[in-house]
N, C-alpha and C positions, 0 to 999 in steps of 0.2 A: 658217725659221719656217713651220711647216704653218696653214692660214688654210681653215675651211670654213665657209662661211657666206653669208647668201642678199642678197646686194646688191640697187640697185635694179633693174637690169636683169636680169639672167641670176643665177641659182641652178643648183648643181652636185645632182646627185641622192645621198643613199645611205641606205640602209636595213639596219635590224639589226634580229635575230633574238633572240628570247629564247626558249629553251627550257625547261621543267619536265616532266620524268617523273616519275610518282605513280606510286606501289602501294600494291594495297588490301589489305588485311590479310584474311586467311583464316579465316570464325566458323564457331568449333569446336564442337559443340552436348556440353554437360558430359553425363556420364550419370549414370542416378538414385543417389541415395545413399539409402542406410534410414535413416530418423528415428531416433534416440537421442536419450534425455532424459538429459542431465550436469550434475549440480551444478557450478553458476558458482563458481571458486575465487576468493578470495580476491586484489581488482584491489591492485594494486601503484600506489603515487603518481604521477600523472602527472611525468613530467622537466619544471623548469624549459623556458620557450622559451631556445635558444640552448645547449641543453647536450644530453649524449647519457643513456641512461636510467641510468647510472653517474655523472653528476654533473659527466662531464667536458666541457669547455668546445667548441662548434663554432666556427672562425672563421668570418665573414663574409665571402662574395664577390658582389662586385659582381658584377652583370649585364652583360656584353661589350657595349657598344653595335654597332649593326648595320654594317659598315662598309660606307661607299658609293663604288662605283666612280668617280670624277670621272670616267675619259675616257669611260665608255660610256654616263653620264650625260647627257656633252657629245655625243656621236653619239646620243644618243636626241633629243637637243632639235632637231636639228638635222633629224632623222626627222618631227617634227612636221610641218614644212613642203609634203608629201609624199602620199600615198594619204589616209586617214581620219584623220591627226593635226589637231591642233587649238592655234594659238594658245597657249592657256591651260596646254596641258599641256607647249608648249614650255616656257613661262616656269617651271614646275615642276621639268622635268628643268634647265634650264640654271641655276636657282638652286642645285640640289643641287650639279653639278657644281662650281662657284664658291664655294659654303662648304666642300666638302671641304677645300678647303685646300692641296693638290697638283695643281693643273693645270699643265703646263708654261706657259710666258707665251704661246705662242703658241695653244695650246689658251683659255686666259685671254682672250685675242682674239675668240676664234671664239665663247667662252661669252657675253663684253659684248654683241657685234653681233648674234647670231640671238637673244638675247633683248628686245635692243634693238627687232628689228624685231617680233617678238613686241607685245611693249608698243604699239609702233606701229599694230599689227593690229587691239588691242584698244581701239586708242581713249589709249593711257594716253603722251601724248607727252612730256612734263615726265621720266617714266622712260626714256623711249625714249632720250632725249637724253643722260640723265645716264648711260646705259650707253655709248652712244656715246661720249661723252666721257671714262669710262674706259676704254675699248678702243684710244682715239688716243692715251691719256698711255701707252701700251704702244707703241704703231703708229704711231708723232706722222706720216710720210711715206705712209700711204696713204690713195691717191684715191679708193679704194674706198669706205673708212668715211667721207671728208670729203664723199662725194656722198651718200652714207647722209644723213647727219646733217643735207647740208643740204633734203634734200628733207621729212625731217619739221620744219626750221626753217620750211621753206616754208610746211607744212602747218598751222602756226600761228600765221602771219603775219608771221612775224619774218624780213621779206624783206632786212635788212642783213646778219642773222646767216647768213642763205643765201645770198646774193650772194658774200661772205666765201668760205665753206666751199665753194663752187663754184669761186669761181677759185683756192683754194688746191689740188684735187684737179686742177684741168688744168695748174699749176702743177709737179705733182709725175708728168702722166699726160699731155700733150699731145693723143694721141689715144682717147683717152677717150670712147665715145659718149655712155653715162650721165651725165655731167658735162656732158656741151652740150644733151645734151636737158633736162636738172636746170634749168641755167643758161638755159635758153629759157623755161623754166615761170617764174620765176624773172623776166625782162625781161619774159614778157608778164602776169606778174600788177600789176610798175612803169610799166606802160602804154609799156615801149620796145620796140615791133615791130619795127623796124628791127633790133634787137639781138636780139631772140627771132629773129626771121628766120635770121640771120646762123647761129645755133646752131643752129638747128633743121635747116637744109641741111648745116652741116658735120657732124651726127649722123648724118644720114642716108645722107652720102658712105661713114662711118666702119661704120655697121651698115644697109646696105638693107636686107636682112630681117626687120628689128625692126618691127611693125607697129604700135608704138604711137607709134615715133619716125617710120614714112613718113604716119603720118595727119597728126603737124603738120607735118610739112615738107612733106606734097602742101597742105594748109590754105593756107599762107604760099605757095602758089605755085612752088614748085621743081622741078615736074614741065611749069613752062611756057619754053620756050626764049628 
C-alpha cells in the first residue's frame, strides 16, 4: 500500500509539473475585393433546429464530461503542502481525486489524510477528523493516522478521544516519536506532568533532532543529569 501524506511530524516532499504548449495562430490580412452590387436571391426556409437543411433529423450528442485524473489530482494535493501551495487548494485537488471514483484504496489513504490535515490547517477540525476517520476504516493499524487524529482530537479538547487514539498508535508503533510527543501534549494539557514528562524524554531519546519535541523535553528537565 503506497501512503504519501503529511503526518504530524515529518512530511515526505514531491512536486509535479504541469505543462501546456499553445500556438498562436497566424493572421492573414485578406486582400481587397471590388465591390459588386448582386441582387439577393430568393432566402430558402430556415431548417427546423435539430434537422439538416433537407429535413433530415441530427442526433443529439452529449458533451463528454472532462475526465479527471484521480492520481495526479491526489499528487497535486499533496504538492499543496510544499513551495506556494495552499491549504485550500489542497482540499480542492484531494476532493477531485476522491470523487473520481478510481483511487486505489491506498491512494484513498493518502487522499483522507492530506486532506484531513488540510481541514486541519484551515481551521475546519470536525472535517479534519471525519476524514481521518475515513482513512483509518481503510488503514484501521496505522500509527501514523491515529497520532494524526489525535493531535486534532487534542486541538479541540476532546483530550479522552486523544489519549485513546495515542496509545492506540504506540500500540501499533512502539517507537514512535510523534505519538509520545502527541501523547505528552496530551498528559500535559490533563495536568499529568509526570506522565508528559515520561513522553516527552522518551520522544526525544527516539528523534533528538526534532526541535520541537527537544524544546519540551529540555522544558521538563531531560537535559539535566
Amino acid at each position: 500500500m503506497r501512503i504519501r501524506f503529511m503526518p504530524v511530524a515529518v512530511g515526505l516532499g514531491f512536486a509535479f509539473v504541469s505543462g501546456v504548449v499553445a500556438a498562436n495562430a497566424q493572421d492573414l490580412e485578406a486582400p481587397p475585393v471590388e465591390a459588386v452590387v448582386l441582387e439577393a436571391p430568393e432566402q430558402a426556409e430556415a431548417p427546423e433546429a435539430g434537422e439538416t437543411s433537407d429535413g433530415a433529423s441530427i442526433p443529439e450528442q452529449d458533451a463528454a464530461p472532462e475526465k479527471v485524473d484521480a492520481i495526479v489530482e491526489n499528487e497535486l494535493c499533496h504538492a499543496q503542502f510544499f513551495g506556494d501551495g495552499t491549504p485550500e487548494q489542497a482540499i480542492i485537488h484531494c476532493t477531485r481525486a476522491l470523487e473520481a471514483g478510481d483511487l486505489p484504496e491506498g491512494d484513498m489513504v493518502t487522499a483522507h489524510v492530506n486532506r484531513g490535515v488540510a481541514y486541519k490547517l484551515t481551521g475546519q477540525l470536525d472535517e479534519a477528523i471525519e476524514d481521518y476517520t475515513k482513512a483509518l476504516e481503510l488503514s484501521p493499524e496505522s500509527g501514523d493516522i491515529y497520532t494524526t487524529r489525535a493531535n486534532a482530537f487534542l486541538e479541540m479538547a476532546q483530550l479522552d478521544a486523544a489519549i485513546n487514539d495515542a496509545n492506540k498508535a504506540l500500540a501499533f508503533n512502539p517507537d514512535y516519536a510523534a505519538a509520545y510527543f502527541v501523547r505528552g501534549r496530551i498528559f500535559e494539557a490533563l495536568g499529568q506532568k509526570s506522565f508528559a514528562k515520561d513522553d516527552f524524554v522518551r520522544a526525544y531519546e527516539l528523534a533528538p533532532d526534532n526541535k520541537d519535541i527537544e524544546e519540551k523535553a529540555w522544558a521538563y528537565g531531560s537535559n539535566q543529569n
